[in-house]
LONUTOR-244483 format. One record per residue: x, y, z of N, C-alpha, C in turn; residue in three letters; residue number from 1. Coordinates in steps of 0.2 Angstrom, whole numbers, plus 5000, padded with zeros to 4 digits. Example, Ala and Ser with C-alpha at 12.3 -4.5 7.8 and 13.67 -1.06 7.14 Angstrom:
BEGIN
PT    nc1    nc2    nc3   cac1   cac2   cac3    cc1    cc2    cc3    aa     i
PT   5066   4972   5039   5062   4978   5039   5066   4984   5039   ALA     1
PT   5064   4989   5035   5068   4995   5036   5064   5000   5039   SER     2
This chain:
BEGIN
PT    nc1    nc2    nc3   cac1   cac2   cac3    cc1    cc2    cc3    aa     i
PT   5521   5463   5396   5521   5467   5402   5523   5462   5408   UNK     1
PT   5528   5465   5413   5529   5459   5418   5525   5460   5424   UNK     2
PT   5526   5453   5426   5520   5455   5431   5524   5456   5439   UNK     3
PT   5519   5458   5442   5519   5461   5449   5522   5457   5454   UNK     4
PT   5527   5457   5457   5529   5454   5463   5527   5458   5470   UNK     5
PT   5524   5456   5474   5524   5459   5482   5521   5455   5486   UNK     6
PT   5528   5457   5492   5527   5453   5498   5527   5456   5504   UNK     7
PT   5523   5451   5508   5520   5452   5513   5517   5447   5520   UNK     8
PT   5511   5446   5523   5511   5441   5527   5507   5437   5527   UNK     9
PT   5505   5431   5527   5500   5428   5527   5493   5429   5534   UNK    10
PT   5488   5430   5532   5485   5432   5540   5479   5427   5539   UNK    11
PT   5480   5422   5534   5472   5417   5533   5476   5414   5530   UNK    12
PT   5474   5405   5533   5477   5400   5528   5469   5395   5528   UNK    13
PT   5463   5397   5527   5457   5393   5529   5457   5390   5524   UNK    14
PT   5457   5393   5520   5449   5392   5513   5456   5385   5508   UNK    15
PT   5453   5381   5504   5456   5377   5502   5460   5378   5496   UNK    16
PT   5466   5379   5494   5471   5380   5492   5472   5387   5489   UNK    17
PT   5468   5392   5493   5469   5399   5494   5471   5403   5501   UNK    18
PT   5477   5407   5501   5479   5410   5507   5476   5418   5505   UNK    19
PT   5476   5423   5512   5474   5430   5510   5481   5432   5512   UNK    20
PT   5485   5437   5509   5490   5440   5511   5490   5447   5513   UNK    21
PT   5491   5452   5519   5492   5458   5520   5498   5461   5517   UNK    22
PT   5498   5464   5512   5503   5468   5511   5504   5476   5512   UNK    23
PT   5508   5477   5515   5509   5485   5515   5513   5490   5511   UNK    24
PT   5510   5494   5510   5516   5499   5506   5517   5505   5511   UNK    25
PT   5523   5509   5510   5523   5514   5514   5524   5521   5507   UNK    26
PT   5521   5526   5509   5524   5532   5505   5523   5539   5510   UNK    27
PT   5525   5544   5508   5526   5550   5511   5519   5553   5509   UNK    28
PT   5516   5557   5513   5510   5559   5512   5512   5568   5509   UNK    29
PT   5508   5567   5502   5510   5573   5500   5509   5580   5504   UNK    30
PT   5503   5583   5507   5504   5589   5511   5508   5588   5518   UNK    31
PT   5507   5584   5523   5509   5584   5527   5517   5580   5531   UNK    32
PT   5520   5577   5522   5526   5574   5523   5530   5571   5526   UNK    33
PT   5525   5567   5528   5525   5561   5534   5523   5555   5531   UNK    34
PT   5527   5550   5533   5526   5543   5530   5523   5541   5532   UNK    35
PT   5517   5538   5528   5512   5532   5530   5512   5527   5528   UNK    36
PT   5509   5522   5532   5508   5514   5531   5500   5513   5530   UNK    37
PT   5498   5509   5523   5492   5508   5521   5496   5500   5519   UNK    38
PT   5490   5496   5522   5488   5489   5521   5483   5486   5518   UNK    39
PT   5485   5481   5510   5479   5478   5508   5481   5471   5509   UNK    40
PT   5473   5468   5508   5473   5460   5509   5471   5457   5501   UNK    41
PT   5474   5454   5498   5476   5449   5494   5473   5444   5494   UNK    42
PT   5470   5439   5490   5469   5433   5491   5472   5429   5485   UNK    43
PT   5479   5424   5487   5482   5422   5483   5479   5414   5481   UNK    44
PT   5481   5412   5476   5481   5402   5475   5488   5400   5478   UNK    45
PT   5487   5397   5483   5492   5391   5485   5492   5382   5484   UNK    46
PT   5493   5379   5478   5492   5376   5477   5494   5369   5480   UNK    47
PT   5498   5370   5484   5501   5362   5489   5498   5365   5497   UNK    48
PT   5495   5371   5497   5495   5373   5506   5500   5373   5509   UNK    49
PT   5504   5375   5507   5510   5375   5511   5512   5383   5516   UNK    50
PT   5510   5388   5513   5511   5393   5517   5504   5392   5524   UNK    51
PT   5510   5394   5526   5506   5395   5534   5504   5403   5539   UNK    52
PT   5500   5404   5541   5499   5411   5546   5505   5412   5550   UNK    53
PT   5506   5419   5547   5513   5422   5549   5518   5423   5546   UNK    54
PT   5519   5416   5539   5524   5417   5534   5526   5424   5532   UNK    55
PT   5529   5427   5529   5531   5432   5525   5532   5428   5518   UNK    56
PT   5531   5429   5514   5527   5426   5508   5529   5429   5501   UNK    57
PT   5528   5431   5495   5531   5432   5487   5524   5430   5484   UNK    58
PT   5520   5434   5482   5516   5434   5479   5515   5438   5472   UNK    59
PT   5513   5433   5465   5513   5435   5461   5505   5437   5455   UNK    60
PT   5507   5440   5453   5501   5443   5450   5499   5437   5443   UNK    61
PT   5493   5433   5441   5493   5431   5437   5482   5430   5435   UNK    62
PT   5484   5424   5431   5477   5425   5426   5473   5423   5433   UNK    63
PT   5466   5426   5431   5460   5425   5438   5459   5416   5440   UNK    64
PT   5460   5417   5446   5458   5408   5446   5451   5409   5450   UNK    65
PT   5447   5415   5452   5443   5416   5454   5440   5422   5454   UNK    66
PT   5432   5423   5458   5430   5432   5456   5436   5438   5460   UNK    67
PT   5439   5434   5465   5444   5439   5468   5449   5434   5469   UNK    68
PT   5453   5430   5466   5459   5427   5466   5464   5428   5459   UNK    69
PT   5468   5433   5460   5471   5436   5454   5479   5435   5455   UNK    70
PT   5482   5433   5459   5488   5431   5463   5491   5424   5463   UNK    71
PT   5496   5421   5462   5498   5414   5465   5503   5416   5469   UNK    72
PT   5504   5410   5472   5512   5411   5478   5519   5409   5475   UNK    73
PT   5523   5412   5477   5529   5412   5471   5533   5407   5476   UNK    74
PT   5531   5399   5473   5533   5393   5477   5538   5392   5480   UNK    75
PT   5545   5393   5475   5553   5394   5479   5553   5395   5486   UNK    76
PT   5548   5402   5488   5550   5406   5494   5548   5402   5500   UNK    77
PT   5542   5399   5499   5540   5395   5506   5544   5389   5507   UNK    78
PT   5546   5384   5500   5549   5380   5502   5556   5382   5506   UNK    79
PT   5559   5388   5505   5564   5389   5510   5564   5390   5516   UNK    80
PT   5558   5394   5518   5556   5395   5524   5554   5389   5528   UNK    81
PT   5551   5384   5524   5549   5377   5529   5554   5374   5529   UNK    82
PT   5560   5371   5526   5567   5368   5529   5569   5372   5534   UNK    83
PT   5571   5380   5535   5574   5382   5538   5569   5382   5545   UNK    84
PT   5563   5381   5546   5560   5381   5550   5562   5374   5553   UNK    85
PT   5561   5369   5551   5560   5362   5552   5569   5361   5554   UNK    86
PT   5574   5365   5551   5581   5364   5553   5582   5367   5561   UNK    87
PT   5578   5372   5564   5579   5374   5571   5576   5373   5575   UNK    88
């Protein structure tokens, strides 16, 4: 089975090589069909701390590394964002 990609934002970088991510999904509400936004928070493994508050981030679905850490960070994406940051 593949696993889950979803991205979002980073709103906590405290806890030691764990960040929490806000992710939102939007869908049409079936009787009144009108789209809503519902937001959950995530607490992923970040293993170097390299995601920062604010990031927009690629979070993947993987084995527990805790009683609510079921997520790691999909590396690639932040190392892109820190050069690009560090280049402007």
């Amino acid at each position: 089975m593949p696993k889950r990609i979803l991205q979002g934002t980073v709103v906590s970088d405290k806890g030691e090589k764990t960040i929490v991510v806000k992710v939102e999904r939007r869908f049409t509400h079936p009787v009144m069909k009108k789209t809503v936004r519902r937001s959950k928070n995530y607490h992923a493994h970040d293993e170097g701390n390299v995601a920062k508050v604010g990031q927009t981030v690629f979070i993947e679905e993987c084995r527990p590394f805790s009683k609510t850490k079921t997520w790691k960070l999909v590396e690639g994406d932040v190392a892109v964002q820190a050069e690009a940051g560090e280049a402007a």
